[in-house]
N, CA, C and O atoms as a MOPAC input file, in Angstrom:
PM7 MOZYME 1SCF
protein

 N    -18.57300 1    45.46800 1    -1.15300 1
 C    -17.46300 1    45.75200 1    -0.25900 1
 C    -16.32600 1    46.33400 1    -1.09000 1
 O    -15.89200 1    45.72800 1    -2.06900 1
 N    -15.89000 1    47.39900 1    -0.73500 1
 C    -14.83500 1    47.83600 1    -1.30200 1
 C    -13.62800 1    47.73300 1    -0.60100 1
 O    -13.63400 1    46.97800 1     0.37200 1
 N    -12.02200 1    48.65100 1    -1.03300 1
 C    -11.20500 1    47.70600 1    -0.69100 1
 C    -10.62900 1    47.95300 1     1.06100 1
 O     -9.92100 1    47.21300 1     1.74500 1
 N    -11.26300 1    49.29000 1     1.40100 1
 C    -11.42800 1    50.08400 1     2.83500 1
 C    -12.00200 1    49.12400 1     3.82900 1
 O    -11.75100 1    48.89900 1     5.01300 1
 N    -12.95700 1    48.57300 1     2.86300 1
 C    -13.98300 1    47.70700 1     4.08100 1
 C    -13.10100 1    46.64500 1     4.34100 1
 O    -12.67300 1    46.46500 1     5.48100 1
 N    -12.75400 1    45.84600 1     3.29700 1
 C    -11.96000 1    44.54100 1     3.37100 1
 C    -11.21100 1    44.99400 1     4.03900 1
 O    -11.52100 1    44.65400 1     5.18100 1
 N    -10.03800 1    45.81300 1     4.06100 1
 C     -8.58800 1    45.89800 1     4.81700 1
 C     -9.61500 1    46.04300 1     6.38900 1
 O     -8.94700 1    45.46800 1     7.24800 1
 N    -10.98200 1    46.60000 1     7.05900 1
 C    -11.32700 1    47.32600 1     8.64700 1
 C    -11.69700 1    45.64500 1     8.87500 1
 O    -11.28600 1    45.26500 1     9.97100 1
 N    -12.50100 1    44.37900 1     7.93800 1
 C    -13.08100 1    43.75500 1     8.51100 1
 C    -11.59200 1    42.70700 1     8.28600 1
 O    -11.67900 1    41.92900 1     9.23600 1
 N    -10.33600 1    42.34700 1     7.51300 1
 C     -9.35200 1    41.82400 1     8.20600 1
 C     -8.69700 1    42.08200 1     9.27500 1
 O     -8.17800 1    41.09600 1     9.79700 1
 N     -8.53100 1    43.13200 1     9.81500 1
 C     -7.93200 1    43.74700 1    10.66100 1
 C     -8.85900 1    43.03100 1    11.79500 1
 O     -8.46100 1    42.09300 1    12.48700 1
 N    -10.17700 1    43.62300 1    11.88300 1
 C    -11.24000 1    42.95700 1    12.56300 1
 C    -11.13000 1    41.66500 1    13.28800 1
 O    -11.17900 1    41.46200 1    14.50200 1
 N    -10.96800 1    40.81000 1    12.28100 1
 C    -10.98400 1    38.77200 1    11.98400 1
 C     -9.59000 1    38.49100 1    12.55500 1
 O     -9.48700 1    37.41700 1    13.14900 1
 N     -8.55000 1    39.23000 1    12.48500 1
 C     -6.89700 1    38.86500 1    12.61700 1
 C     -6.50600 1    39.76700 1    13.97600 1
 O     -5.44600 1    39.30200 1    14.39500 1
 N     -6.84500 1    40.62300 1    14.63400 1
 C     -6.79000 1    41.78900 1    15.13600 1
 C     -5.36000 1    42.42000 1    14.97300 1
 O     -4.59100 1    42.59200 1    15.91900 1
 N     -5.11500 1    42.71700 1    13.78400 1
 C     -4.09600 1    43.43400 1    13.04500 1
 C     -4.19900 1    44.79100 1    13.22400 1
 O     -5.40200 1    44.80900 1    13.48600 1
 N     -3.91600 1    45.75800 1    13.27500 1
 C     -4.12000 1    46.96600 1    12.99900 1
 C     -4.38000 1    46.97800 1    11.77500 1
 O     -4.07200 1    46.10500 1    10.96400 1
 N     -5.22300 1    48.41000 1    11.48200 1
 C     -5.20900 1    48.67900 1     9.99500 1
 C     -4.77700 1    48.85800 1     8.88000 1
 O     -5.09100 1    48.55300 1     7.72900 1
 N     -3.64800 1    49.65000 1     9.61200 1
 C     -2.36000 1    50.04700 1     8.57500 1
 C     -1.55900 1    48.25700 1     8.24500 1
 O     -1.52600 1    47.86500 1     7.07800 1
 N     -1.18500 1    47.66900 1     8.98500 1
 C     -0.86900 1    46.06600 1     9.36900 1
 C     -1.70000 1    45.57100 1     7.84500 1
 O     -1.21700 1    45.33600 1     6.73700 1
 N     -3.19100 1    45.53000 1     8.35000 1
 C     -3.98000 1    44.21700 1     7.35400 1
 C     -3.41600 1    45.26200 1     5.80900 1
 O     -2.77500 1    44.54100 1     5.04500 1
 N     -3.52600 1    46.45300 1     5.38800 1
 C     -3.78700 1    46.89400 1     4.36200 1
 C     -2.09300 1    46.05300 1     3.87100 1
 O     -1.81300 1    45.02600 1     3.25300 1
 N     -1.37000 1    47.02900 1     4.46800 1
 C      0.02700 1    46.19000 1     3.77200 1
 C      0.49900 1    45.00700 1     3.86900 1
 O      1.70900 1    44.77900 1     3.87200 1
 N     -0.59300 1    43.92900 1     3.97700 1
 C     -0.75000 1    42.51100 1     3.96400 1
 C     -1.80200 1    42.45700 1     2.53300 1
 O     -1.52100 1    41.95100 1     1.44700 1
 N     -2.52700 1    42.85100 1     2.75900 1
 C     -3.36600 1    42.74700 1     1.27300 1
 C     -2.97100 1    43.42400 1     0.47700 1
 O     -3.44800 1    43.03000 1    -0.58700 1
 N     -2.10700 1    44.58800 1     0.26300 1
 C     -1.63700 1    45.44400 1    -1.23500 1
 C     -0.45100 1    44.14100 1    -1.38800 1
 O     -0.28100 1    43.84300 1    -2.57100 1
 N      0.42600 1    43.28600 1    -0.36800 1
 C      1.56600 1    42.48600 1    -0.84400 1
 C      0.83400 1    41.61600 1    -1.81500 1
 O      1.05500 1    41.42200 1    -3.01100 1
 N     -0.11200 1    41.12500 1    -1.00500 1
 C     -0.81900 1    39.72100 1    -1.55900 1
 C     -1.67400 1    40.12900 1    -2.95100 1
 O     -2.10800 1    39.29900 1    -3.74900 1
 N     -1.77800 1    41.16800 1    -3.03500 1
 C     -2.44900 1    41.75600 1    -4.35800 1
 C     -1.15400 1    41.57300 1    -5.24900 1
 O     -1.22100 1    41.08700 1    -6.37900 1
 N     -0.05500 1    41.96200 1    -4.71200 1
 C      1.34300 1    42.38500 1    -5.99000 1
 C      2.10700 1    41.20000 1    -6.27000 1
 O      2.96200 1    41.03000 1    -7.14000 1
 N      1.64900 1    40.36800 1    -5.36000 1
 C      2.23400 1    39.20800 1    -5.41300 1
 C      1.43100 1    37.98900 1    -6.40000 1
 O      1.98800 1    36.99900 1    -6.87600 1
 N      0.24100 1    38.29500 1    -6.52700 1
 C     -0.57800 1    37.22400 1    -7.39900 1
 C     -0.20400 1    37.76900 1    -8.34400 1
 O      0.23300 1    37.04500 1    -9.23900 1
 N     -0.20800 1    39.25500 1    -8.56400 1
 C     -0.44700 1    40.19300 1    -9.83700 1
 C      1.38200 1    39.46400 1   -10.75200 1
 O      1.49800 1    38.85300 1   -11.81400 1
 N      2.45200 1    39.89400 1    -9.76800 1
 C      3.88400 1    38.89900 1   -10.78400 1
 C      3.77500 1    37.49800 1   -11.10000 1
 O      4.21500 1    37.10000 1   -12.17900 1
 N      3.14400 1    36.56200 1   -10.13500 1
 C      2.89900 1    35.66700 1   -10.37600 1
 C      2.22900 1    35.15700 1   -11.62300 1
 O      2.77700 1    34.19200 1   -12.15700 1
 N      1.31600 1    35.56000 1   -12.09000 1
 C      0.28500 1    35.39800 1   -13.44700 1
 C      0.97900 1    36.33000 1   -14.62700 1
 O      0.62200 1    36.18600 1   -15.79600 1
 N      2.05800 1    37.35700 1   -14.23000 1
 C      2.63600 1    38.17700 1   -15.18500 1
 C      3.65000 1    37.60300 1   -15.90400 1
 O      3.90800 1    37.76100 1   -17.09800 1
 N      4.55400 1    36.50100 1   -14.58400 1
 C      5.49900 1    35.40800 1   -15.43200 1
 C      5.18900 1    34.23900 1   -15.69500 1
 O      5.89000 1    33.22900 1   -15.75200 1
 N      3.86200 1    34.42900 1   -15.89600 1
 C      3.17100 1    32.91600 1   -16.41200 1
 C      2.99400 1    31.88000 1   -15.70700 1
 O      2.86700 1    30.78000 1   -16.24500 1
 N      2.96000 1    32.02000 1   -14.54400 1
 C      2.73000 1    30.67700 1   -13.60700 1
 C      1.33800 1    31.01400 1   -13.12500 1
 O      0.76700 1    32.06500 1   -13.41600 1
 N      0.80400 1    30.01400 1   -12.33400 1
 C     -0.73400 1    30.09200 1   -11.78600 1
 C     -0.11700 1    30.19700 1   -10.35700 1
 O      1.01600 1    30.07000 1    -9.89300 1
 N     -1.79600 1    30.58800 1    -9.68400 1
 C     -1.45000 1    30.34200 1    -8.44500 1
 C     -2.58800 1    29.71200 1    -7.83900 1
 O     -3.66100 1    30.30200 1    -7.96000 1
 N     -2.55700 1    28.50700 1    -7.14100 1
 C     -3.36300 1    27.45300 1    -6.87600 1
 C     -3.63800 1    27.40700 1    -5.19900 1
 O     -2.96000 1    26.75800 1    -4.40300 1
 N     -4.70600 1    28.18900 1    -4.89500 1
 C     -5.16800 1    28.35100 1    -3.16900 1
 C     -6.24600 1    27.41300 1    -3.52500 1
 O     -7.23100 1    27.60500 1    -4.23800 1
 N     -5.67000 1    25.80900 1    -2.55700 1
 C     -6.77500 1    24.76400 1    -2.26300 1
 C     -8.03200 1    24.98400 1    -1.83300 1
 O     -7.95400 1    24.79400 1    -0.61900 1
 N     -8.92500 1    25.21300 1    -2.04200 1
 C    -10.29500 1    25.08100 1    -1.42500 1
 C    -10.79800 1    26.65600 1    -1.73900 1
 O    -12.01000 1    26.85500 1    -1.65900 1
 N    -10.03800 1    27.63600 1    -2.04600 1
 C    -10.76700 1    29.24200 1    -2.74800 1
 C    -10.26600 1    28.85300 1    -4.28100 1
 O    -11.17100 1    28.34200 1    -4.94100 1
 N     -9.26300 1    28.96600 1    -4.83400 1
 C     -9.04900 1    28.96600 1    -5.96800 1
 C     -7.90700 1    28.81300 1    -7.07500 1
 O     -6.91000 1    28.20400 1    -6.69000 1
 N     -7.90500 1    29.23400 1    -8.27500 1
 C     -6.38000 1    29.25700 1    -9.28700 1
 C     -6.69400 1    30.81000 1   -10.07600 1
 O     -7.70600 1    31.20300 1   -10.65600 1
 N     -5.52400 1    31.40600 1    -9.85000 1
 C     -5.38700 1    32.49500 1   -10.40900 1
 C     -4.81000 1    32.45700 1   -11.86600 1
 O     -4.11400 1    31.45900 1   -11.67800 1
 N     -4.61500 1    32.71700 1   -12.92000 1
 C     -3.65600 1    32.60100 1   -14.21300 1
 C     -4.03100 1    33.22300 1   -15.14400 1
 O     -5.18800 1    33.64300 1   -15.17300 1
 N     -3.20300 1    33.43800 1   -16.10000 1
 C     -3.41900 1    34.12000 1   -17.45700 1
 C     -3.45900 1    33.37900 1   -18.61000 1
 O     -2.50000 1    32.69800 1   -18.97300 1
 N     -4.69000 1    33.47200 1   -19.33200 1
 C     -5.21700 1    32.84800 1   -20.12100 1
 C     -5.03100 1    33.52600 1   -21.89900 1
 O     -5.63800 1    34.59700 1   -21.89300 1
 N     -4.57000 1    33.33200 1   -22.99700 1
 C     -4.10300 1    33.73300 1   -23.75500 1
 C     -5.88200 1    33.79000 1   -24.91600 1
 O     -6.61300 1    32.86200 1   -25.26200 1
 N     -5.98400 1    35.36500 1   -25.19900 1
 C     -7.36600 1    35.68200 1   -25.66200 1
 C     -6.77400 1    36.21200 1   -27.20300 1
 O     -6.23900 1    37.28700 1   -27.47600 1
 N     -7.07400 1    35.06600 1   -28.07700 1
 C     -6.18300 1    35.45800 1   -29.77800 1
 C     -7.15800 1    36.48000 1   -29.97100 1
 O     -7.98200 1    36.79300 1   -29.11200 1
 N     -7.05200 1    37.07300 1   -31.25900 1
 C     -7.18300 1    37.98800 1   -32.20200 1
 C     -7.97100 1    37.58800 1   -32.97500 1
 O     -7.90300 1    36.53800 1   -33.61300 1
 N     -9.18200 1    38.75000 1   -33.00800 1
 C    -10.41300 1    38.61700 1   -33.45100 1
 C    -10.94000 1    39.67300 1   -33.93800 1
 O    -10.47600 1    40.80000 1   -33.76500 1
 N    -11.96400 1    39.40900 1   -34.59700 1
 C    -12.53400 1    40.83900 1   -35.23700 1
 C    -13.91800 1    41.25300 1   -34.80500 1
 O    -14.86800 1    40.47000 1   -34.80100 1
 N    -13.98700 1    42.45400 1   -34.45900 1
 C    -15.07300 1    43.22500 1   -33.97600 1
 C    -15.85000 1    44.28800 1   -34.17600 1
 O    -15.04900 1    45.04900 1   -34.72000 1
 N    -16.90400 1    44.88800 1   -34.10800 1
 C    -16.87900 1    45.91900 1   -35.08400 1
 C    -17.19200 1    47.35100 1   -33.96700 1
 O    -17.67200 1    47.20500 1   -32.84300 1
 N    -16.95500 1    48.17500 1   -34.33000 1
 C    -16.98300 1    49.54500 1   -34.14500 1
 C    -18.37600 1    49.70000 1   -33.78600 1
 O    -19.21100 1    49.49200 1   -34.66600 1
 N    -18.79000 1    50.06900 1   -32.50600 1
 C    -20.18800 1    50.08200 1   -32.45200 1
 C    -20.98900 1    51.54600 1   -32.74900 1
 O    -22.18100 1    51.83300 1   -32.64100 1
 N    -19.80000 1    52.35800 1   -33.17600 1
 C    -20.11300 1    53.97000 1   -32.91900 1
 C    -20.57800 1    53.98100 1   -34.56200 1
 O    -21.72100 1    54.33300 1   -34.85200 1
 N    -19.47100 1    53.51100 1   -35.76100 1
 C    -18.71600 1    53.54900 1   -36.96600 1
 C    -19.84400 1    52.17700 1   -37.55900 1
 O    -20.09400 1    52.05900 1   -38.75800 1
 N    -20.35400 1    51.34800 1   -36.63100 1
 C    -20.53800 1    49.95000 1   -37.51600 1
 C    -19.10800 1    49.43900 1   -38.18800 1
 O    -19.18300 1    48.21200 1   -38.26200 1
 N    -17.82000 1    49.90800 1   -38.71200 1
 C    -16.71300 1    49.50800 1   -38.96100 1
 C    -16.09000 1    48.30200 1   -38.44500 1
 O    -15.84900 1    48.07700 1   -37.25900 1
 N    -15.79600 1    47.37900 1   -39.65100 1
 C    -14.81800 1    46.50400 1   -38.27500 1
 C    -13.54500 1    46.41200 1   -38.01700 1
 O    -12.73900 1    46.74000 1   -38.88800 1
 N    -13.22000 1    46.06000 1   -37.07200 1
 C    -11.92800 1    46.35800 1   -36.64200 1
 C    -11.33500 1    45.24300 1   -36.14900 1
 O    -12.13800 1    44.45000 1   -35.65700 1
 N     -9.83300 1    44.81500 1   -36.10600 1
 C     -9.22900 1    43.82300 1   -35.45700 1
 C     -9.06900 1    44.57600 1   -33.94100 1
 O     -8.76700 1    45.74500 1   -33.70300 1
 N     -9.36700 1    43.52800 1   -33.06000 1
 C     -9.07800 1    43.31400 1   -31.64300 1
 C     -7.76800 1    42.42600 1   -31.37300 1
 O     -7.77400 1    41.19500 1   -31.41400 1
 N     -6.83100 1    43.08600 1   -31.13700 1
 C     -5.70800 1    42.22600 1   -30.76000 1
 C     -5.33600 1    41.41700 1   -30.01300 1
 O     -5.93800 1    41.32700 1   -28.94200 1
 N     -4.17100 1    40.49200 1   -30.29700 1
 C     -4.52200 1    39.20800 1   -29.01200 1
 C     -4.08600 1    39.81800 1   -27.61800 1
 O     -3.76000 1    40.98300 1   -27.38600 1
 N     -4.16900 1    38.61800 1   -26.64400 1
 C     -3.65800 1    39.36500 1   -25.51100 1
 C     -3.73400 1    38.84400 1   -24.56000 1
 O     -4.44000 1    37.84800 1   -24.72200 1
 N     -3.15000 1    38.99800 1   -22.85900 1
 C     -3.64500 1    38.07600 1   -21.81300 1
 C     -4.67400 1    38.62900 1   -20.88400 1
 O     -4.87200 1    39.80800 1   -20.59000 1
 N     -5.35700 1    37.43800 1   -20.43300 1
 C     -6.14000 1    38.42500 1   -19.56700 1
 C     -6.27800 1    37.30200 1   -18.20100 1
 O     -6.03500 1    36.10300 1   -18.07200 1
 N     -6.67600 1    38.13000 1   -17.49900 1
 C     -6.50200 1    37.10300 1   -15.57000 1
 C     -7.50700 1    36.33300 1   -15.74700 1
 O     -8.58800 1    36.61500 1   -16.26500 1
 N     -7.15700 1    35.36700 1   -15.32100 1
 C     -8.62300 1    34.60400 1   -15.17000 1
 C     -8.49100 1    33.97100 1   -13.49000 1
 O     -7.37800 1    33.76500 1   -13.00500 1
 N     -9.72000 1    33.71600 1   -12.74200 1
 C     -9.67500 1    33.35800 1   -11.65700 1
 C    -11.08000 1    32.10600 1   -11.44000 1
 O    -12.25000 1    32.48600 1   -11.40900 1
 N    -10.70900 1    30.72000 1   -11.31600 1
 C    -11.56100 1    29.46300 1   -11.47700 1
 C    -11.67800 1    29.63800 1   -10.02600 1
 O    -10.70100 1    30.18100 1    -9.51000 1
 N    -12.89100 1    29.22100 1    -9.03500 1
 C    -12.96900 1    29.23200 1    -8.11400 1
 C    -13.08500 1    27.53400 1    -7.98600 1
 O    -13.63600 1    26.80400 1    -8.81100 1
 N    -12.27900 1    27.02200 1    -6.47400 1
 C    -12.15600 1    25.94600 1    -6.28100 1
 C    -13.21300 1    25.30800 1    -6.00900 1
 O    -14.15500 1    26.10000 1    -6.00300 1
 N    -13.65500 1    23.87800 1    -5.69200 1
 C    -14.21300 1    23.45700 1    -5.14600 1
 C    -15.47100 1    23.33800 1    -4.06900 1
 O    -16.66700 1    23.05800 1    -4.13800 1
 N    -14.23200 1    23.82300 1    -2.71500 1
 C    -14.36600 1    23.98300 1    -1.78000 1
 C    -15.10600 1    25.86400 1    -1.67600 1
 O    -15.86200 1    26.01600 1    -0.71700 1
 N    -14.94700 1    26.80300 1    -2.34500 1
 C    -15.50500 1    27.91300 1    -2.67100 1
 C    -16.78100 1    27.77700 1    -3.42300 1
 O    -17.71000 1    28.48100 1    -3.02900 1
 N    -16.96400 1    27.07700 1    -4.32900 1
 C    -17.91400 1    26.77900 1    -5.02900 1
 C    -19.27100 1    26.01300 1    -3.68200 1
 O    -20.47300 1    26.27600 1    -3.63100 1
 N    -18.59200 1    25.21300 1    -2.91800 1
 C    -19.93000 1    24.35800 1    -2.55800 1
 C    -20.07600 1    25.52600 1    -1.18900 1
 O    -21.16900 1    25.64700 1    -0.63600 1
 N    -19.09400 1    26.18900 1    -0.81600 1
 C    -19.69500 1    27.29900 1     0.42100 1
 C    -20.43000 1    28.07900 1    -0.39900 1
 O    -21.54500 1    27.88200 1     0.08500 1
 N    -20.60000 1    28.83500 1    -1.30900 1
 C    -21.90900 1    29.67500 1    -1.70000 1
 C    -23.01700 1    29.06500 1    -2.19200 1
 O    -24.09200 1    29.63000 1    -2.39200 1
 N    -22.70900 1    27.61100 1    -2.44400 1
 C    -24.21100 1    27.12500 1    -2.61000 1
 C    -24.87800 1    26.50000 1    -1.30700 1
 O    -25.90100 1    25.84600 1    -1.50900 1
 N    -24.39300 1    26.62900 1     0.10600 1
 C    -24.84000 1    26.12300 1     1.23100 1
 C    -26.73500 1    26.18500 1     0.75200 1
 O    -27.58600 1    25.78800 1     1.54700 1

């Protein structure tokens, strides 16, 4: 599913218009996206926790070169799925 489909089948589920669901999901996209940017998580009971997880500095090598190279530290998103998400896909 890409992100066309998601915005026709919310619209669908909510009966939003289209234009409606999309600028409900680009907010909710920009809104997790500052959230994890100023370092806080974001904790949806029963789908999940969104946050940024701190990935140090390591060394790797050049797969073109064989060379190695430092990989710098850095953050990256991480998303734990809850519980309640976890036991619906294992129905």
């Amino acid at each position: 599913m890409n992100k066309s489909e998601l915005v026709a089948k919310l619209a669908e589920d909510t009966g939003l218009k289209k234009s409606d669901a999309e600028s409900f999901l680009d907010a909710f996209i920009a809104n997790v996206k500052e959230v994890i940017a100023n370092g806080d998580k974001l904790q949806l009971v029963g789908f999940g926790t969104f946050e940024a997880k701190e990935r140090e500095e390591r060394t790797g090598i050049n797969p073109a070169t064989g060379e190695k190279i430092t990989i710098a530290a850095c953050k990256v998103p991480s998303f734990k799925p809850g519980k309640g998400f976890k036991d619906e896909l294992n129905k």
